[in-house]
KESEPA-541538 format. One record per atom (N, C-alpha, C, O): x, y, z; residue in three letters. Coordinates in pm, whole numbers, padded with zeros to 5 digits, always signed. Layout:
XYZala ...
//
This chain:
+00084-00120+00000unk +00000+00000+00000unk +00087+00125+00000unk +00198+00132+00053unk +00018+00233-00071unk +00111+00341-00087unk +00123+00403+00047unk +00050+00355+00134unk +00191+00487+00075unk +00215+00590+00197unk +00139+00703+00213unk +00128+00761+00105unk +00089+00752+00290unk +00045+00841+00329unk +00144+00975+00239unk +00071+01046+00169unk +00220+00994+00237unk +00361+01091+00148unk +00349+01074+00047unk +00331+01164-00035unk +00359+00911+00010unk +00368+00898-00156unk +00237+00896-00206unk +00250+00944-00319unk +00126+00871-00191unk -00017+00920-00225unk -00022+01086-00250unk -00037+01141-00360unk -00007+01148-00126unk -00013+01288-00113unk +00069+01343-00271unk +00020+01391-00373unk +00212+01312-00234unk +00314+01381-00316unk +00229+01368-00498unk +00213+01454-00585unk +00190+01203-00493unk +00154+01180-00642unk +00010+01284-00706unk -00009+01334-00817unk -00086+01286-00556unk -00203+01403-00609unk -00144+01523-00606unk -00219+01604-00660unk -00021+01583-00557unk +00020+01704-00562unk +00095+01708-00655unk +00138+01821-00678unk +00136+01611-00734unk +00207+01648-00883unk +00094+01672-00977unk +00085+01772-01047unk +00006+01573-00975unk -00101+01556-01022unk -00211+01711-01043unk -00271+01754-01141unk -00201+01752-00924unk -00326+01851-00949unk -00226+02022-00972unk -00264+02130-01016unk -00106+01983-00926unk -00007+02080-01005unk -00032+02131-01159unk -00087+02234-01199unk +00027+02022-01232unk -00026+02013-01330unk -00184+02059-01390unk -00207+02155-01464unk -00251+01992-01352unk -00380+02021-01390unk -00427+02166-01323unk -00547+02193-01332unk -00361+02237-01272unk -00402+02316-01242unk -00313+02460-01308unk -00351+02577-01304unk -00183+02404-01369unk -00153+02511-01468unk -00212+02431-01591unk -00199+02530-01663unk -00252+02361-01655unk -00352+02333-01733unk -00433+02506-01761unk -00416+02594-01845unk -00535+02490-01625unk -00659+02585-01640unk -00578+02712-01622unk -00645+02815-01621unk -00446+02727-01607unk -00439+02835-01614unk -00398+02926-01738unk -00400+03046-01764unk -00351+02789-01813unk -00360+02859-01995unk -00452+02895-02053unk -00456+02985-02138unk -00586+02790-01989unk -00692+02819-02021unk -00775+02976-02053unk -00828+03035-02147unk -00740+02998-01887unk -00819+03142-01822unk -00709+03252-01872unk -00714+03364-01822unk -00617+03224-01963unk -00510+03345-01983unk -00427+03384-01913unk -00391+03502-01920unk -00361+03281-01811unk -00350+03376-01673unk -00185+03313-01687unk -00097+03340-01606unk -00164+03217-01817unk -00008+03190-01834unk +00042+03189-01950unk -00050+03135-02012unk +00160+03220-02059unk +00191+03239-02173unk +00291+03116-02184unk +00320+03044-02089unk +00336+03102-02300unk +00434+03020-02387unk +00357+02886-02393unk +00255+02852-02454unk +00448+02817-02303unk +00404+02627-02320unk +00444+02594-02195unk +00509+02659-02112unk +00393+02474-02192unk +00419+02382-02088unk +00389+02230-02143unk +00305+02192-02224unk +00498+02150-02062unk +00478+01992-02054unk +00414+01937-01977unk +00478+01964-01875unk +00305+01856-01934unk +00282+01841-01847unk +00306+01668-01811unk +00314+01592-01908unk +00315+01615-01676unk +00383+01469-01674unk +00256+01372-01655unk +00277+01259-01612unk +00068+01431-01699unk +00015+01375-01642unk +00006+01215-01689unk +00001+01169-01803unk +00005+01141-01548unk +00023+00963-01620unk +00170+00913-01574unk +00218+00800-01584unk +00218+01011-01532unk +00385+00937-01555unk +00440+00974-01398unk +00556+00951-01362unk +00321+01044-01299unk +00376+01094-01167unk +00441+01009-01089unk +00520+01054-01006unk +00418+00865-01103unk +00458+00800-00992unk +00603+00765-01054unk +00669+00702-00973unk +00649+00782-01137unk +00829+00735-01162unk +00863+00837-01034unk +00869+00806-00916unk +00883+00971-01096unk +00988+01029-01004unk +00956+01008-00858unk +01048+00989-00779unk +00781+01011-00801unk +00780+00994-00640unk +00837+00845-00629unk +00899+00825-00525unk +00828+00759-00697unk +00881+00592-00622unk +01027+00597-00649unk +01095+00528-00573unk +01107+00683-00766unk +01262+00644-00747unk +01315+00820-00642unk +01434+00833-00613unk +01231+00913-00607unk +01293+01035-00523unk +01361+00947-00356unk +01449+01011-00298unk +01335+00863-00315unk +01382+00804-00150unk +01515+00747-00210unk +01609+00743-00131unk +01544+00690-00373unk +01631+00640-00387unk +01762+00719-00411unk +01876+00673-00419unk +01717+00862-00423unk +01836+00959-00492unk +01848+01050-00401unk +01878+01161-00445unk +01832+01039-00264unk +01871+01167-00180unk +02013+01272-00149unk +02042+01365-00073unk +02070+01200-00248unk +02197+01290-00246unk +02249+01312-00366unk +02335+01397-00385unk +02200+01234-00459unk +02226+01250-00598unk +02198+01406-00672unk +02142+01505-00626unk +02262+01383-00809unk +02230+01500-00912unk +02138+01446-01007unk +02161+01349-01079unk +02024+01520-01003unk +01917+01477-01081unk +01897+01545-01260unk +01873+01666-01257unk +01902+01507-01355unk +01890+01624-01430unk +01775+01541-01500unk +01796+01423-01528unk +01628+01615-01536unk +01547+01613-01637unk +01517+01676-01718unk +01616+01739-01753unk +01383+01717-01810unk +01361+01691-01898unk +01254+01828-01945unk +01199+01899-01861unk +01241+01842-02060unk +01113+01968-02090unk +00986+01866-02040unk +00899+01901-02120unk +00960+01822-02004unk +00840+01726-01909unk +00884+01735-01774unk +00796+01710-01691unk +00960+01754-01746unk +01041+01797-01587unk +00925+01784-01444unk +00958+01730-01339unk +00798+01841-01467unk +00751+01930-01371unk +00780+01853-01236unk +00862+01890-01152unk +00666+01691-01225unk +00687+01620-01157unk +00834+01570-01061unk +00846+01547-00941unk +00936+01567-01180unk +01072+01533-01149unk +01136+01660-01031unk +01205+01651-00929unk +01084+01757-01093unk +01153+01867-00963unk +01053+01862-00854unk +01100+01869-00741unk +00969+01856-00860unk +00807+01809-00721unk +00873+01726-00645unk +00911+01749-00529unk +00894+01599-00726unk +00952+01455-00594unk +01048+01499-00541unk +01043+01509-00418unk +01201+01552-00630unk +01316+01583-00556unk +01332+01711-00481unk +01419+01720-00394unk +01259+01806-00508unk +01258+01928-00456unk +01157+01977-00368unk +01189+02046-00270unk +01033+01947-00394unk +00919+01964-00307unk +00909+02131-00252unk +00906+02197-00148unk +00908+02145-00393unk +00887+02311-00394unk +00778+02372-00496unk +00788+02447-00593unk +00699+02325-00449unk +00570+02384-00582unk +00529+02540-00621unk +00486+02588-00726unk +00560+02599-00486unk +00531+02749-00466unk +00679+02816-00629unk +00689+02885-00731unk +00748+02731-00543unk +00922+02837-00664unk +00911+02790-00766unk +00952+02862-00857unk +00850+02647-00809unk +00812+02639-00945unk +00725+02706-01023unk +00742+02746-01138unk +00609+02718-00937unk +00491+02796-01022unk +00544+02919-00992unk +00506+02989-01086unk +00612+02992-00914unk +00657+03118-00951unk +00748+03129-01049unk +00774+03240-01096unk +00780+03071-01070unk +00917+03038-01216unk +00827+03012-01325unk +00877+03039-01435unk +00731+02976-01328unk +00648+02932-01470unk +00567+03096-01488unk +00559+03151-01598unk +00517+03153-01372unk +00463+03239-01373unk +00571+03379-01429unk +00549+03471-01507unk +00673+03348-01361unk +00772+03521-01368unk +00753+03550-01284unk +00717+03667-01301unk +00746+03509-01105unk +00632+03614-00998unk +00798+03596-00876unk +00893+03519-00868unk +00761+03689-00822unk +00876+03727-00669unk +00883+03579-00644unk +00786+03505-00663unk +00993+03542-00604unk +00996+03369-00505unk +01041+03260-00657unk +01037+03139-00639unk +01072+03302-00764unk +01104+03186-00874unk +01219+03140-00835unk +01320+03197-00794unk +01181+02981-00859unk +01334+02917-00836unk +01458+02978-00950unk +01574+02999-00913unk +01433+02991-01023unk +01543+03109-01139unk +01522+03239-01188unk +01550+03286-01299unk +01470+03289-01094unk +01421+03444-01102unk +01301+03481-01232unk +01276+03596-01265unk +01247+03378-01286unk +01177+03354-01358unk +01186+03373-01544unk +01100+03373-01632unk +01362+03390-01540unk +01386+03326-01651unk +01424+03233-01739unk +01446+03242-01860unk +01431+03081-01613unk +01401+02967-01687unk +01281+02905-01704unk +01284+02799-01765unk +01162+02952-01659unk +01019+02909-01707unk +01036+02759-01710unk +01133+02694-01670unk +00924+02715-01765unk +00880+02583-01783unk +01011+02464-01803unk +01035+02363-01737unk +01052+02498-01872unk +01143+02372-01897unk +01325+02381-01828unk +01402+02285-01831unk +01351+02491-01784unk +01442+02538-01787unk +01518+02563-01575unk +01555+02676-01546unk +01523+02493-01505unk +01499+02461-01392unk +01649+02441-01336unk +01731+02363-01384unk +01663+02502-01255unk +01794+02488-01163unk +01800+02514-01054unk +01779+02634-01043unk +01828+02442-00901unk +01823+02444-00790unk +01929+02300-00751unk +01947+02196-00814unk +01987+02350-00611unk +02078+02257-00598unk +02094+02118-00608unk +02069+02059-00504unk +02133+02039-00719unk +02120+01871-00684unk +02025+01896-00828unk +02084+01834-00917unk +01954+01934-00861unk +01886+01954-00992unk +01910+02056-01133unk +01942+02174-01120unk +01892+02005-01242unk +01874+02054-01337unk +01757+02034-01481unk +01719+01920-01508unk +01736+02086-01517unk +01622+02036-01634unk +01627+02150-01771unk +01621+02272-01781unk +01643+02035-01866unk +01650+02143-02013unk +01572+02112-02094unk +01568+01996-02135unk +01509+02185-02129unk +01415+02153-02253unk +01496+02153-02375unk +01429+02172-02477unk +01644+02133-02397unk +01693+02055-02521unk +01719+01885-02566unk +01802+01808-02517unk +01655+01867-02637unk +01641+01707-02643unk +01819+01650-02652unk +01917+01694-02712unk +01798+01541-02564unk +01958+01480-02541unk +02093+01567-02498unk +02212+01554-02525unk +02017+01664-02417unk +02146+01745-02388unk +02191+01691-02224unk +02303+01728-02187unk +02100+01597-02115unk +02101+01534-02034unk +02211+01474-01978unk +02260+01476-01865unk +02246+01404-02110unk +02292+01217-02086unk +02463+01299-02086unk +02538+01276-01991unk +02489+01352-02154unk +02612+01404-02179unk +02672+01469-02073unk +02792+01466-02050unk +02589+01529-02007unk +02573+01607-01897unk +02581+01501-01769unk +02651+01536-01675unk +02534+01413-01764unk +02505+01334-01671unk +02655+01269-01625unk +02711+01252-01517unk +02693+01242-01775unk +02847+01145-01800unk +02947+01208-01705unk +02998+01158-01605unk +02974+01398-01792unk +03016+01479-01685unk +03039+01442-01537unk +03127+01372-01486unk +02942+01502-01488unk +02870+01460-01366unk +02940+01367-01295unk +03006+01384-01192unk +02914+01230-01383unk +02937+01114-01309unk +03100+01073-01297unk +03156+01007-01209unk +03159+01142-01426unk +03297+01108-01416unk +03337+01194-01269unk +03367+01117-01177unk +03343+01340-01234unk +03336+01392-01072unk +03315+01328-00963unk +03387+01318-00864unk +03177+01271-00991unk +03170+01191-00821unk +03244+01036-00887unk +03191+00955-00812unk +03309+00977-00956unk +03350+00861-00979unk +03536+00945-00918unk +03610+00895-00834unk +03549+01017-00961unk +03685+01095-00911unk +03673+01135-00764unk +03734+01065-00682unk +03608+01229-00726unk +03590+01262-00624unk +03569+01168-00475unk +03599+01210-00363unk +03502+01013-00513unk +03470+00924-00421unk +03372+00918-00320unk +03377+00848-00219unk +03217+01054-00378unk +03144+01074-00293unk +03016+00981-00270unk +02912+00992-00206unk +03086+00863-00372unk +02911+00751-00398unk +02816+00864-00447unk +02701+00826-00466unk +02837+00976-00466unk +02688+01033-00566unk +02699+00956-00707unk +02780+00872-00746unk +02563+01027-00779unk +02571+00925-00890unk +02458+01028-00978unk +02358+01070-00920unk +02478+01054-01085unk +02431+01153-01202unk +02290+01040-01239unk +02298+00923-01277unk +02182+01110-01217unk +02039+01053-01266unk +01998+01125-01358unk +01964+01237-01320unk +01986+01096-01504unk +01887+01156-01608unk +01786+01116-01665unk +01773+00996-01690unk +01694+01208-01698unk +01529+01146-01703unk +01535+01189-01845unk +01554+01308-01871unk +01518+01098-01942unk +01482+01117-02115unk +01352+01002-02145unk +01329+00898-02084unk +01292+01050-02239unk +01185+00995-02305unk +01224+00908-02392unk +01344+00881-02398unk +01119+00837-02486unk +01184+00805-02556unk +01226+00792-02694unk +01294+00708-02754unk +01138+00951-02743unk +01196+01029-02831unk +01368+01120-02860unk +01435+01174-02947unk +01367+01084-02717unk +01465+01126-02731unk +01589+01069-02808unk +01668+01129-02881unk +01583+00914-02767unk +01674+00810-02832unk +01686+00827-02961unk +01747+00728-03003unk +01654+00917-03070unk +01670+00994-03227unk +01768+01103-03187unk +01774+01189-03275unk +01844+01127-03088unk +01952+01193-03108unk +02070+01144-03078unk +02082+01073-02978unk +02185+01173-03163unk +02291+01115-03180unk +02395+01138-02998unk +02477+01059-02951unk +02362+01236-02955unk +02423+01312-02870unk +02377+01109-02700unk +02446+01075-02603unk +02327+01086-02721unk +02257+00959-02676unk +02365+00847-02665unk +02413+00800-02562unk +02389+00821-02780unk +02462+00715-02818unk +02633+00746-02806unk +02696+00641-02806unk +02718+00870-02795unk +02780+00943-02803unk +02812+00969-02651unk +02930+01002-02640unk +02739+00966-02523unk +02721+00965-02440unk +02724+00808-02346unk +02770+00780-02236unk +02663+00743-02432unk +02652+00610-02330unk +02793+00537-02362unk +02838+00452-02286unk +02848+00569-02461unk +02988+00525-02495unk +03085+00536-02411unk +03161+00449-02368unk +03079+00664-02386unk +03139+00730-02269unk +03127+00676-02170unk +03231+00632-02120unk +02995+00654-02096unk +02945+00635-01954unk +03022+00468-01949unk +03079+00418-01852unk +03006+00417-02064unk +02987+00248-02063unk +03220+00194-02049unk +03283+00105-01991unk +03258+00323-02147unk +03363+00312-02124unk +03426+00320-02027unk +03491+00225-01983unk +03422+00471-01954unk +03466+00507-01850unk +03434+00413-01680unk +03495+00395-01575unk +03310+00378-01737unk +03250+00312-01636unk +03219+00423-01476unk +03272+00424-01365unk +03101+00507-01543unk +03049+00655-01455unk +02940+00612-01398unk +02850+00554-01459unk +02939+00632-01301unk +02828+00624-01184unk +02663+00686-01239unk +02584+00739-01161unk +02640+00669-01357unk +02546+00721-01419unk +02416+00656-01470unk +02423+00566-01554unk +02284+00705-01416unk +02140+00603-01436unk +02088+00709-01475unk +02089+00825-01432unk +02015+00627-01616unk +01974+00624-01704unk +01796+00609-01670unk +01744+00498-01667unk +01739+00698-01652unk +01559+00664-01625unk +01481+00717-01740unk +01434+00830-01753unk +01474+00577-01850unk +01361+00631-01993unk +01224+00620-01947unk +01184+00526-01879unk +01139+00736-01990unk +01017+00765-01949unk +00980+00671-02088unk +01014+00738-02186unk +00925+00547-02128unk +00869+00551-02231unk +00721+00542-02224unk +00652+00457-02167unk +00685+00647-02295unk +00536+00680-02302unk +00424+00666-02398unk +00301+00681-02396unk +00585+00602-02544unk +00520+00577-02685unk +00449+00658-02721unk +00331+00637-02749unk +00509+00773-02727unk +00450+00846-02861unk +00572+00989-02813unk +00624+01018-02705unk +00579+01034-02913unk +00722+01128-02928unk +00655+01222-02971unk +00650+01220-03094unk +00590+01320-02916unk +00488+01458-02926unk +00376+01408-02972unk +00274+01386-02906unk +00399+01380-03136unk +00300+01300-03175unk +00293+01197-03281unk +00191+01149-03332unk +00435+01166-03310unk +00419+01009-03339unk +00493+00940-03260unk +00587+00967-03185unk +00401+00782-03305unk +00383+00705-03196unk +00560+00649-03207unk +00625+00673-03309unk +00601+00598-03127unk +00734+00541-03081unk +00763+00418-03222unk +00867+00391-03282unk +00650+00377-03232unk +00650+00220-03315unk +00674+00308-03466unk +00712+00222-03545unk +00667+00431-03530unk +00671+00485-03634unk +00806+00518-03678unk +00851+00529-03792unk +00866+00533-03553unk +00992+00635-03537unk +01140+00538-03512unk +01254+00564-03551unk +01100+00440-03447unk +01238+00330-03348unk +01229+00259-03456unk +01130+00250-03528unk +01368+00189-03476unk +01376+00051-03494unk +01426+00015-03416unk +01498+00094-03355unk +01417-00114-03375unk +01460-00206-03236unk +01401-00158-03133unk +01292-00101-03140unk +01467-00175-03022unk +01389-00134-02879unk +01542-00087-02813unk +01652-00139-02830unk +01502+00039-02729unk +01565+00058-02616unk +01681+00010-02546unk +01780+00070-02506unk +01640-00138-02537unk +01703-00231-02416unk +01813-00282-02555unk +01928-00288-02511unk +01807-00314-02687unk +01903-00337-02792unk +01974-00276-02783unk +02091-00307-02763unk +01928-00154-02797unk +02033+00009-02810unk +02161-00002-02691unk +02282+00004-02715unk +02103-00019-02576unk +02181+00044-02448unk +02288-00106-02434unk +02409-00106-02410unk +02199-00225-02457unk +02314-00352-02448unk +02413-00399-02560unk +02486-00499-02561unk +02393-00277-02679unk +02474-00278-02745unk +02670-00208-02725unk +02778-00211-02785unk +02592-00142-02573unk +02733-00050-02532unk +02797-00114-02411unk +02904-00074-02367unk +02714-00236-02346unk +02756-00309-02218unk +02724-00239-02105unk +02782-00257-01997unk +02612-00140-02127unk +02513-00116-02004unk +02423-00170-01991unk +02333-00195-02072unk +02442-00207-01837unk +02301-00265-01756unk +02156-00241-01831unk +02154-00140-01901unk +02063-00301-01828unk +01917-00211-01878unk +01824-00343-01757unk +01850-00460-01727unk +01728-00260-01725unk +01610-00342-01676unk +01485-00249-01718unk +01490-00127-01711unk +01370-00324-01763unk +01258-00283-01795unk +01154-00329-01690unk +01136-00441-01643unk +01073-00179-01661unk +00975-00192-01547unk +00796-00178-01588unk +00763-00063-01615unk +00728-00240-01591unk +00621-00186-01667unk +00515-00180-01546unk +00401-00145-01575unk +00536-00202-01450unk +00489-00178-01267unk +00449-00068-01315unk +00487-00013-01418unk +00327-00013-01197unk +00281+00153-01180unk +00293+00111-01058unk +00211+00175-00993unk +00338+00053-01002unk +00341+00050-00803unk +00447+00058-00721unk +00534-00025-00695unk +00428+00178-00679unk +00536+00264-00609unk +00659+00193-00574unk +00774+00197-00618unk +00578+00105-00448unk +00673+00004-00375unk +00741-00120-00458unk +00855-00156-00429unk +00672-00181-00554unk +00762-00279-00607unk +00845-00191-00729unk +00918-00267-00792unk +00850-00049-00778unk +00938-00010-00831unk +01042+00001-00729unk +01149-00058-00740unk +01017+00059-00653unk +01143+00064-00516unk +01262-00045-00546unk +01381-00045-00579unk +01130-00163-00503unk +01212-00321-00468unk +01323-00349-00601unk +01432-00402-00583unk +01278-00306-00725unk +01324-00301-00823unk +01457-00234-00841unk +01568-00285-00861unk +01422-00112-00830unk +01544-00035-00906unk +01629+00011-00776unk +01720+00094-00774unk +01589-00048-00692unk +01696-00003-00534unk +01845-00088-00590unk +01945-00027-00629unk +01835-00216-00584unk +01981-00277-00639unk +02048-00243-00722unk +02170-00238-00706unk +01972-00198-00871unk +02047-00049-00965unk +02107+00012-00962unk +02207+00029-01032unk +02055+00086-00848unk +02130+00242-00756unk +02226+00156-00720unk +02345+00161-00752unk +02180+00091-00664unk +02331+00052-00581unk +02447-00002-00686unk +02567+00006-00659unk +02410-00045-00779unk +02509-00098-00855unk +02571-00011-00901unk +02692+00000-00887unk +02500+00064-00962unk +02565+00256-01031unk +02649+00346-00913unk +02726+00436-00947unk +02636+00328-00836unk +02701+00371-00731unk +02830+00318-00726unk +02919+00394-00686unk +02867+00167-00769unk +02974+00147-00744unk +03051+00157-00895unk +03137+00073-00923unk +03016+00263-00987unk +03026+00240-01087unk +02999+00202-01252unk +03055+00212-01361unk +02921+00171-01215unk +02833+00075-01347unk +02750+00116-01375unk +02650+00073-01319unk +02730+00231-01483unk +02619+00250-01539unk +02495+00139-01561unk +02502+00016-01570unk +02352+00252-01568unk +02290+00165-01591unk +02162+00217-01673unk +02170+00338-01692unk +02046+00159-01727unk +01959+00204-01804unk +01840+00164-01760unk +01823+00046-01789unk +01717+00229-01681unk +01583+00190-01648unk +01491+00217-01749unk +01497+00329-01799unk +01395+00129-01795unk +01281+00159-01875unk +01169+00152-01841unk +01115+00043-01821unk +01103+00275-01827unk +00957+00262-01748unk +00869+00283-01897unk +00881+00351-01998unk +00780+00188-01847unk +00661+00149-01994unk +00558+00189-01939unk +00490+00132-01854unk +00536+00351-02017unk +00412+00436-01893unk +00366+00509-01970unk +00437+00539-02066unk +00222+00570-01960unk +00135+00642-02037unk +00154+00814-02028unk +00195+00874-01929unk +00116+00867-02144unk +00117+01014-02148unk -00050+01045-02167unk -00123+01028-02264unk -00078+01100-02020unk -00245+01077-02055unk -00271+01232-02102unk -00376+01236-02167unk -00199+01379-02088unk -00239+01463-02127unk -00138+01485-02319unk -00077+01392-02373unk -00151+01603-02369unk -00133+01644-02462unk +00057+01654-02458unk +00103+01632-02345unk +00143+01679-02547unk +00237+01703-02595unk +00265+01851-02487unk +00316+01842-02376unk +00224+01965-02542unk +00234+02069-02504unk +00088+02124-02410unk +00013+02038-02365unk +00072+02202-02398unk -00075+02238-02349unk -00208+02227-02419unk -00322+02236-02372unk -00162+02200-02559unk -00324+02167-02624unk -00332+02108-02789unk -00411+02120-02882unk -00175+02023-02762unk -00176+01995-02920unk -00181+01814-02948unk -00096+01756-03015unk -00272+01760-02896unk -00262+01625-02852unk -00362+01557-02988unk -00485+01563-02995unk -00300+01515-03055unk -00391+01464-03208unk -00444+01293-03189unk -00508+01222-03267unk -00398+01269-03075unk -00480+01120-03061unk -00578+01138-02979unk -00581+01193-02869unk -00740+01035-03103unk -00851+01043-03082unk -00848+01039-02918unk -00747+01001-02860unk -00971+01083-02844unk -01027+01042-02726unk -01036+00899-02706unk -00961+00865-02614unk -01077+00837-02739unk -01107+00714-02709unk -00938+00650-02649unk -00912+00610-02536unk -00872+00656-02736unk -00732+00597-02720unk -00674+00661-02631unk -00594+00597-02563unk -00692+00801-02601unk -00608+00845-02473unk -00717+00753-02310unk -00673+00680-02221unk -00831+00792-02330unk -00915+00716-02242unk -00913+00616-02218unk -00974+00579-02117unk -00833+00511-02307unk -00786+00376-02257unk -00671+00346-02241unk -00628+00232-02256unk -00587+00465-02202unk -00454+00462-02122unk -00511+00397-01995unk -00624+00392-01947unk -00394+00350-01959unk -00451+00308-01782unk -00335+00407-01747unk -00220+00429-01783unk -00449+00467-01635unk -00385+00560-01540unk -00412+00495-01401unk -00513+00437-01361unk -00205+00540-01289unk -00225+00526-01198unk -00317+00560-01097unk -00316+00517-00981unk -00384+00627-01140unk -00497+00737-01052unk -00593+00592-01030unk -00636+00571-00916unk -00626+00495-01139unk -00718+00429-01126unk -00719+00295-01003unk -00802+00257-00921unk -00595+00254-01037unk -00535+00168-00883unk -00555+00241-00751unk -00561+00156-00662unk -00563+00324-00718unk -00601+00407-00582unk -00729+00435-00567unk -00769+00457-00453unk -00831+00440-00689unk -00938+00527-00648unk -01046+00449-00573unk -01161+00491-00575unk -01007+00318-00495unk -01077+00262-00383unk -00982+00259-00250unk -01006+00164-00175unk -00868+00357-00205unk -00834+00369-00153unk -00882+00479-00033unk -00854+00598-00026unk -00953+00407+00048unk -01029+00521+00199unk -00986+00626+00212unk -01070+00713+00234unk -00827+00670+00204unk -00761+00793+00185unk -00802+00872+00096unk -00802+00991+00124unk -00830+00844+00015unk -00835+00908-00117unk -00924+01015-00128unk -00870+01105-00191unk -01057+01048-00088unk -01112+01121-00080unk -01043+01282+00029unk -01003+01391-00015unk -01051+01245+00141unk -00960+01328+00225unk -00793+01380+00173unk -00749+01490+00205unk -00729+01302+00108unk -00598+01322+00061unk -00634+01453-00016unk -00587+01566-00012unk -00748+01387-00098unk -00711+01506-00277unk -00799+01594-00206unk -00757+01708-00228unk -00926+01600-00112unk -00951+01743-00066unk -00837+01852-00047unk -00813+01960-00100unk -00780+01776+00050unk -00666+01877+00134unk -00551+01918-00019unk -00507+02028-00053unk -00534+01801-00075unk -00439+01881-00192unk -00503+01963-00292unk -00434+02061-00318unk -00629+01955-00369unk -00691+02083-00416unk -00685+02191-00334unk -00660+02297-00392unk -00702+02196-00199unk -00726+02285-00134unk -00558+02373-00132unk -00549+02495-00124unk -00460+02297-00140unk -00331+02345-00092unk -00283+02425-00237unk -00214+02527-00233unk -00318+02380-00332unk -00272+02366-00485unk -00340+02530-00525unk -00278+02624-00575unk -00495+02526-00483unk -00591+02656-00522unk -00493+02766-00428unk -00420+02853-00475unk -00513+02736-00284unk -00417+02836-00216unk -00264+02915-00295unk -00233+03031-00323unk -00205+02798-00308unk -00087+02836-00434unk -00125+02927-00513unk -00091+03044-00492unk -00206+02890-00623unk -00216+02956-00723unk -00227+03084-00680unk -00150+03171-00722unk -00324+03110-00590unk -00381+03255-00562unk -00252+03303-00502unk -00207+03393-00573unk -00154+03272-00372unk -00081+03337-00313unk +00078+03403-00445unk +00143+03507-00440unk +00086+03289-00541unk +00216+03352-00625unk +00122+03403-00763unk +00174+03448-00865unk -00018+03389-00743unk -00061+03522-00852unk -00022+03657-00813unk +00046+03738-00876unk -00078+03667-00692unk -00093+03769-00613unk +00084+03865-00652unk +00102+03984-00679unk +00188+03745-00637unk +00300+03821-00596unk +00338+03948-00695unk +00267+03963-00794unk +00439+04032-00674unk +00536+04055-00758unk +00586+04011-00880unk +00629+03895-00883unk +00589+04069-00969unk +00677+04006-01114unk +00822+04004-01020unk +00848+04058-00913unk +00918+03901-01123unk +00994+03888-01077unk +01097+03996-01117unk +01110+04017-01238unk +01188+04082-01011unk +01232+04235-01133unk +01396+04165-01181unk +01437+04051-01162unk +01465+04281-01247unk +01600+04284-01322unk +01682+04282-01152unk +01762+04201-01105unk +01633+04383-01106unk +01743+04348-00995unk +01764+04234-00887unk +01873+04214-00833unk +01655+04165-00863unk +01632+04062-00810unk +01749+03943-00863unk +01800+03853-00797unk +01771+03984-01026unk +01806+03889-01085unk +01969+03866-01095unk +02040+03766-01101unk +01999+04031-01095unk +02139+04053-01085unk +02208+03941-00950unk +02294+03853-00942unk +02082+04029-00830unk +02153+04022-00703unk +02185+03862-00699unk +02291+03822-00652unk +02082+03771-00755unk +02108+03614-00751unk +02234+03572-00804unk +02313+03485-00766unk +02238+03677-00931unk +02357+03610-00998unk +02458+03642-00958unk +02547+03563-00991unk +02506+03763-00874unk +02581+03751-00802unk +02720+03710-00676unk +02758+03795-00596unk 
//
C-alpha cells in the first residue's frame, strides 16, 4: 500500500499540473508547458532512492523537480515570472535549476551532462551518482549514443531513467524506433532493466539494487513502460479520445483507496491556495536577478 507521502506527493504532482492546465486556459499563463500527467509516480517511487544524488530532467520535468525538490510554490513562480522563482523567472517551464537539480528543454542534452557529472563523483569518491530522465523520443539523437559510450567506457556512476510513453509529441514510438531501447543500451555493455509496474513500492524493490550498482560504478539504463495521458504541449494532442481514455492511469489503482477522498480534498485545497498566493506576488524584477547572480 502506498504511503500516506507517496499518495499525497503523487495528487500534488497531479493537481499541479492540472491546475496550470486551467491556467492557460483562463489566460492567466503564456508560452508552453509539458505536463507529466500519467507518468507521476516514476519520479515519487525512485525520489527516496536519490537523496543525495544529481538529478537532471527533462522539458516534461515538472513532476521530477516536485519529488526531488518539493517546492511547488518556486516552481509555479518560475512558470509564472512572480517574486519567489526558483530562477528568477527566466528559466520558465522547462528550464529549472536548484541545488542537486537541473532540467533542459533541449532534447539529449542530459545524458552528456550526466556522463560529466558522473565522471566527478567517480573521481571525487562521494558515492553520488548523475540521474537523467529522457523519453523516448529522445533516443533519435545522436548526442545519446555518443554519451553512453562514454558512460559504458569510462564506467560513470550514471542512471539512465527512460520515461517511455510511446508516442514522441505526436508520433507514436513504433513509427519512429527501430529495435527497442534495451538493444540500443546492451549494445554499449550497459546494464538495462525494464519496469512496466505503476506500483510505487515494487518499483522501489526493483530499481533499489540499480542504484546501488551505479554507485559502485556501473552504469545503468531503467525503462519505465508508462502512459502520457495529457497532450504534448498544453493543447496539441492529435490522438482520438477514445485511445487516450484507454490509457490506464495510476490514478485508477487508488481510487478505492479510503484515503483518497480526504488526501485530494486537502491537496486541491493546498494547490488553489498556491495559485492565488504567487498570482498575487510581484513580477519577478532585473534586480532581483542581478543580485542572484551575483
Amino acid at each position: 500500500m502506498l504511503s500516506d507521502d507517496d499518495l499525497e506527493l503523487l495528487l500534488s504532482i497531479r493537481h499541479f499540473e492540472l491546475a496550470l492546465l486551467r491556467m492557460f486556459d483562463e489566460g492567466k499563463l503564456n508560452g508552453t508547458t509539458h505536463t507529466c500527467l500519467g507518468q507521476e509516480y516514476i519520479p515519487v517511487a525512485l525520489a527516496p532512492l536519490l537523496t543525495s544524488d544529481f538529478v537532471l530532467s527533462n522539458h516534461r520535468g515538472h513532476g521530477h523537480y516536485l519529488a526531488h525538490a518539493r517546492d511547488p510554490s518556486g516552481l509555479l513562480a518560475e512558470i509564472m515570472g512572480r517574486s519567489g522563482a526558483v530562477c528568477n523567472g527566466v528559466g520558465g517551464s522547462q528550464h529549472v535549476h536548484t541545488p542537486g537539480f537541473l532540467s533542459t528543454g533541449v532534447q539529449g542534452q542530459g545524458l552528456p551532462l550526466a556522463v560529466g557529472m558522473g565522471l566527478r563523483f567517480k573521481r571525487d569518491g562521494s558515492g553520488r551518482i548523475a540521474v537523467v530522465y529522457v523519453g523516448d523520443g529522445t533516443w533519435g539523437e545522436g548526442t545519446m549514443y555518443e554519451a553512453l559510450n562514454m558512460a559504458s567506457l569510462w564506467q560513470v556512476p550514471v542512471l539512465v531513467v527512460v520515461e517511455n510513453n510511446g508516442i514522441a509529441q505526436s508520433t507514436p514510438t513504433s513509427l519512429e524506433m527501430a529495435g527497442t531501447v534495451a538493444d540500443r543500451v546492451r549494445a554499449f555493455g550497459v546494464s538495462y532493466l525494464n519496469v512496466s509496474t505503476k506500483d510505487v513500492a515494487s518499483i522501489r524493490s526493483l530499481v533499489s539494487p540499480v542504484v546501488a550498482s551505479v554507485r559502485t560504478g556501473r552504469p545503468a539504463v531503467v525503462e519505465f513502460m508508462t502512459t502520457r495521458l495529457g497532450p504534448h504541449s498544453k493543447g496539441d494532442d492529435t490522438r482520438p479520445a477514445d485511445e487516450v481514455s484507454s490509457l490506464h492511469d495510476w490514478y485508477s489503482d487508488v481510487a478505492s483507496d479510503p484515503r483518497l477522498s480526504v488526501l485530494e480534498s486537502r491537496v486541491r485545497s493546498s494547490v488553489s491556495r498556491m495559485v492565488d498566493e504567487v498570482s498575487a506576488r510581484p513580477p519577478s524584477s532585473w534586480p532581483d536577478l542581478v543580485e542572484a547572480g551575483s
